[in-house]
N, C-alpha and C positions, 0 to 999 in steps of 0.2 A: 301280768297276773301272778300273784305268787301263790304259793304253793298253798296255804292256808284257803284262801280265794277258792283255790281250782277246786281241791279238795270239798271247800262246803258246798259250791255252786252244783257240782258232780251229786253229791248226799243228796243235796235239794229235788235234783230231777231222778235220782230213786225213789226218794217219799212220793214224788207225787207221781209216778210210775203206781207205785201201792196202792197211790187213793185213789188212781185213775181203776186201776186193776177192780178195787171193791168195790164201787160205786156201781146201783144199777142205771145211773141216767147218766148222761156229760156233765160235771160238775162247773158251778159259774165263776168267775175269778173270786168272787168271795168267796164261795164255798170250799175251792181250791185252796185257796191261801190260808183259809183259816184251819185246815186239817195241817199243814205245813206250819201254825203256831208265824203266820207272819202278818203283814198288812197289805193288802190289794195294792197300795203304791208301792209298796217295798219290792214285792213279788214280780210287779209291773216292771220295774229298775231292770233287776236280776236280769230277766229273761229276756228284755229288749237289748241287753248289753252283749248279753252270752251267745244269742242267735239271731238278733235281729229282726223277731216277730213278737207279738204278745205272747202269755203265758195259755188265752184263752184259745185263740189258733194253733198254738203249738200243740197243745192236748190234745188235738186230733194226731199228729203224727206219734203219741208213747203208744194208744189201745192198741192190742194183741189187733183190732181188728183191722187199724193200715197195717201191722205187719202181715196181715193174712191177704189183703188185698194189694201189694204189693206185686206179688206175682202175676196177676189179672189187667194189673195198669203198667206197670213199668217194669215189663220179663225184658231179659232180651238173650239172646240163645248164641251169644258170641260172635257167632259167623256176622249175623248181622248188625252186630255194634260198628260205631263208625268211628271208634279209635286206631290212632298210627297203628305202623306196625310193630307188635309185642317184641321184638326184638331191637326196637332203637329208645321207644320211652312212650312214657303213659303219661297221663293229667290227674289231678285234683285239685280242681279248682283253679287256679294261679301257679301251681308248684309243677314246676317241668322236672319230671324224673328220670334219671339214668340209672341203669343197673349193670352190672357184670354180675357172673357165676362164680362159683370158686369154680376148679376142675376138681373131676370126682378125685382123682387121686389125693389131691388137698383135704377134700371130702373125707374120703377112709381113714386117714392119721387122723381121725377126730380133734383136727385144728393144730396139730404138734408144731409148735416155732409160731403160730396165731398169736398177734399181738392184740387183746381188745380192750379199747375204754369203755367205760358206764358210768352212767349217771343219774339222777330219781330227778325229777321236773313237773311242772303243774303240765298239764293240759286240759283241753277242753269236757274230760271223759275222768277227771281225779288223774294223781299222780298219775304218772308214767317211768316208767323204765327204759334209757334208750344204749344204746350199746353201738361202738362202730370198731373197726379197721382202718388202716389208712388207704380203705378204698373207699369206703361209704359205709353209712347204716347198715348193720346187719342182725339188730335187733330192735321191736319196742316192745313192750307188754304193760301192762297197769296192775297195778298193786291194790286197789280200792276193795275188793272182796277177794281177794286172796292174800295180799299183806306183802310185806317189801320182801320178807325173809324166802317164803314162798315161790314169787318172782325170779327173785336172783337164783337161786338155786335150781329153778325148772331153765332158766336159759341158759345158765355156767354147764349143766348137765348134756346140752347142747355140742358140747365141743370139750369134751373133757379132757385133753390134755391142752387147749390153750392158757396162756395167763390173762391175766383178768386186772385191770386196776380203774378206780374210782379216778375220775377226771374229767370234771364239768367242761373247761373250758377249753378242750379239744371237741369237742360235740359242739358248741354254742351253734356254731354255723347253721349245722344242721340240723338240731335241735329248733332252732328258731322258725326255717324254713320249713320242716315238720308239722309244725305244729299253730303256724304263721299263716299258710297255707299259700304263699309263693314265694317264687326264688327258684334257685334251681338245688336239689336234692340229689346226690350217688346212695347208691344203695348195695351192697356189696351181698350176694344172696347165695347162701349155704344151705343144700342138702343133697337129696338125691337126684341122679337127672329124672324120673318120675317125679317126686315133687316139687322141683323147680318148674317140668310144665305145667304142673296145676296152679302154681302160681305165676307162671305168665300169664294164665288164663283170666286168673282175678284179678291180672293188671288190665285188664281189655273191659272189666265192665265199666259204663260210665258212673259218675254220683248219679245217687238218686235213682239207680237203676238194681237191677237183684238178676239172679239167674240160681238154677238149681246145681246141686251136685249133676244128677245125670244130663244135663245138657254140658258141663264140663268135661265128664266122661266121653260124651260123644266127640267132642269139639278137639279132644286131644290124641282120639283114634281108642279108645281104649274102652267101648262102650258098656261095657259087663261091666266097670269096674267103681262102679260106686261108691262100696262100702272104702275101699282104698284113696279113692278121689277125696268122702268125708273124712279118712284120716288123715290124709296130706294138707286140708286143709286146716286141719284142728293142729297138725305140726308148724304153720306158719310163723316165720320168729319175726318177721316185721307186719306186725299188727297194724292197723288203721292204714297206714303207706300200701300195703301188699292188701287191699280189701276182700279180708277172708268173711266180715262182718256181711256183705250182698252176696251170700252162700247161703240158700233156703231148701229146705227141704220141698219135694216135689208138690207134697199135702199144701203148701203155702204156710205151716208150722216153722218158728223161728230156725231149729233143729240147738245144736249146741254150742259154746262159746267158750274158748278156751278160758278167756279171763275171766267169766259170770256174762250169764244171759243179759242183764239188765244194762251192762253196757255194752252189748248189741243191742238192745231197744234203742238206746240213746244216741247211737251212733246213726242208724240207719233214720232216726227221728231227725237228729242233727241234720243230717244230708238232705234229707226230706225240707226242713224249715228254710236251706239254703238258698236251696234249687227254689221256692216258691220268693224269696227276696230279691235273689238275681234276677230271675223271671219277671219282677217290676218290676227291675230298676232298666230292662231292655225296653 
């Protein structure tokens, strides 16, 4: 997929995010398509390529209203997910993940002697931005409603004395497997030890599945701790890998998204359309 690709097929499932959003009924693939300015087979292509289902079952998973119902069918309160244990590696999909921590001390020199590459790449979700170490990933974020410049700068800010240089194909590997959705993935994960357990914690939810800040607060022993829980995750630097995206507020409201809301709809939609393809082909 190249970049051009990603990028329009990503815009596509905003538009029609919007048309789903203003519409008071479900819209039909014609009527879909045609607010989108394309042809019901063209639309039809796109969307069986990009996820695997039609464009007219897919619409069910953009409405606000599976994000609100999300919590009611597919909570799940960590203790009881039946993923490994967060300390050896998590799933998505196909993709076997390994992680290390930096140590705090590493931590506190705000990266001083960090060596990281970066790179801009299509994904499923518009550009991306992915960053590593010679340990693993230890960044992605997306540029699509925030812009490249934007991007770089909120993760370089990240680690303000490391060096930083542009270099696609040191990432390929990983990049591929990222975003490929198996193989095996290192993920090399920098912050605080409080926010590193909150995001061990969004390593334990499965696809297709959601949990609240405050069931993460509980789950990490720190149960007042909410408002901190939702910043730790909103500090997340490996986006989609680290799924800070099945973070919902308790109301069953999307709550915030570091890169723009709307790709959290699309992501959580994505996983949704997945999980329902897998699901037949078992």
């Amino acid at each position: 997929m190249t970049n051009r690709n990603s990028d329009q097929i990503y815009d596509l499932i905003v538009d029609a995010i919007r048309a789903i959003d203003k519409a008071e009924a479900p819209l039909s693939l014609n009527q879909l398509s045609a607010e989108l300015g394309l042809s019901p087979a063209h639309f039809q292509r796109v969307f069986s390529h990009w996820v695997g289902i039609s464009p007219k079952r897919y619409q069910q998973y953009l409405t606000l209203e599976y994000c609100k119902n999300l919590l009611r069918n597919k909570h799940t309160t960590l203790e009881t997910s039946n993923y490994v244990n967060l300390s050896s590696s998590s799933r998505l999909y196909d993709l076997f993940i390994k992680w290390e921590a930096m140590t705090p001390g590493n931590f506190a020199s705000e990266g001083h002697n960090l060596k990281i590459n970066y790179a801009w790449t299509p994904s499923p979700f518009g550009e991306a931005l992915i960053m590593g170490t010679n340990k693993g990933l230890c960044g992605v974020a997306f540029t699509s409603e925030v812009g490249r410049e934007a991007a770089l700068k909120d993760m370089q800010a990240r680690w303000q004395k490391a060096s930083f240089k542009q270099n696609t194909k040191s990432l390929e590997k990983w990049r591929d497997a990222a975003f490929g959705g198996s193989g095996a993935l290192a993920l090399n994960i920098i912050g605080t030890p409080f926010q590193i357990k909150v995001w061990e914690a969004l390593l334990k939810i499965p696809s297709g599945y959601v949990t609240t800040y405050s069931d993460i607060a509980l789950y990490i022993g720190h149960p007042k701790a909410n408002r901190a829980v939702g910043t730790a995750v909103g500090r997340n630097p490996i986006s989609w890998l680290i799924p800070c995206h099945r973070a919902l507020r308790k109301s069953g409201m999307l709550g915030g998204y570091h890169w723009g809301t709307y790709i959290k709809r699309s992501m959580l939609a994505y996983e949704g359309a997945k999980e329902e393809t897998q699901g037949s082909l078992n």
